[in-house]
C-alpha positions as CSV (number, residue, x, y, z in Angstrom):
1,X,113.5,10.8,-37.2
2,X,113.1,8.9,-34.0
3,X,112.0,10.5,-30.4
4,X,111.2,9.1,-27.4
5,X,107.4,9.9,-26.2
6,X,106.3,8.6,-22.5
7,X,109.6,6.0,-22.6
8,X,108.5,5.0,-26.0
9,X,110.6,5.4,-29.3
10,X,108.1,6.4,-31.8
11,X,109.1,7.8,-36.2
12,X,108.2,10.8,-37.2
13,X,108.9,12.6,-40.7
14,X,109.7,15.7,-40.6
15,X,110.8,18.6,-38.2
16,X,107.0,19.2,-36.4
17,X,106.3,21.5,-33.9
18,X,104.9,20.3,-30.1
19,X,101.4,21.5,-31.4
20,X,101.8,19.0,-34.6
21,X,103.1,16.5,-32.8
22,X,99.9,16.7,-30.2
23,X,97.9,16.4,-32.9
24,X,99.5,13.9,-35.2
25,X,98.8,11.8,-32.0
26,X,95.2,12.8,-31.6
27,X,95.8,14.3,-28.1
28,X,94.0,16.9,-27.0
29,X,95.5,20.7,-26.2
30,X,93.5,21.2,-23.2
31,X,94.3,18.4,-21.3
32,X,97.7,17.8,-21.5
33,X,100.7,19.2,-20.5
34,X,104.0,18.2,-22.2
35,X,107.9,17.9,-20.8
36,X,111.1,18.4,-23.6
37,X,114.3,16.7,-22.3
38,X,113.0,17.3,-18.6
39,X,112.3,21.3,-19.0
40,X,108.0,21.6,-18.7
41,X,107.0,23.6,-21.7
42,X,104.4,26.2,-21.6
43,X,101.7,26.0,-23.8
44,X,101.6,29.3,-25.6
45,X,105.4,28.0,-27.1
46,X,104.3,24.7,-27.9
47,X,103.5,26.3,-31.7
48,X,107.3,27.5,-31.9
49,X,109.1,24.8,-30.3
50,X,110.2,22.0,-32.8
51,X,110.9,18.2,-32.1
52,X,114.6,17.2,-32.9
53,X,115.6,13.6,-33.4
54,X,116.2,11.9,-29.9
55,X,114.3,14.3,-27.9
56,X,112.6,13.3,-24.9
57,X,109.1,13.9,-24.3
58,X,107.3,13.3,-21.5
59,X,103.0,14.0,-22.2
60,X,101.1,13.8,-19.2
61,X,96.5,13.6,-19.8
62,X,94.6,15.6,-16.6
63,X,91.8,13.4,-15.9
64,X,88.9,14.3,-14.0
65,X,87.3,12.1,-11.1
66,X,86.1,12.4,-7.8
């Protein structure tokens, strides 16, 4: 199936949740927060939430600095 990550269409296989999906991408839980189809997701439902074909996702990295 296809979705759309940052304004990019990327294939997946197979229904995934938002935590497989993180992590099929190597991105770390801590520092991330993720948007589905412009509704901010909290990240104790990421685990229970799955990715549907066309979905929008929108994965923003905190990055520290000074």
């Amino acid at each position: 199936m296809k979705v759309f990550i940052n304004g990019e269409i990327k294939e997946i296989t197979g229904e995934v949740s938002l935590t497989e999906l993180l992590e099929n991408f190597s991105l770390p839980r801590e520092r991330v927060a993720v948007e589905l189809n412009k509704e901010v997701v909290r990240k104790k439902d990421w685990e229970t939430i799955r990715v549907k074909d066309a979905d929008k996702i929108e994965i923003v990295h905190f990055v520290g600095g000074g």
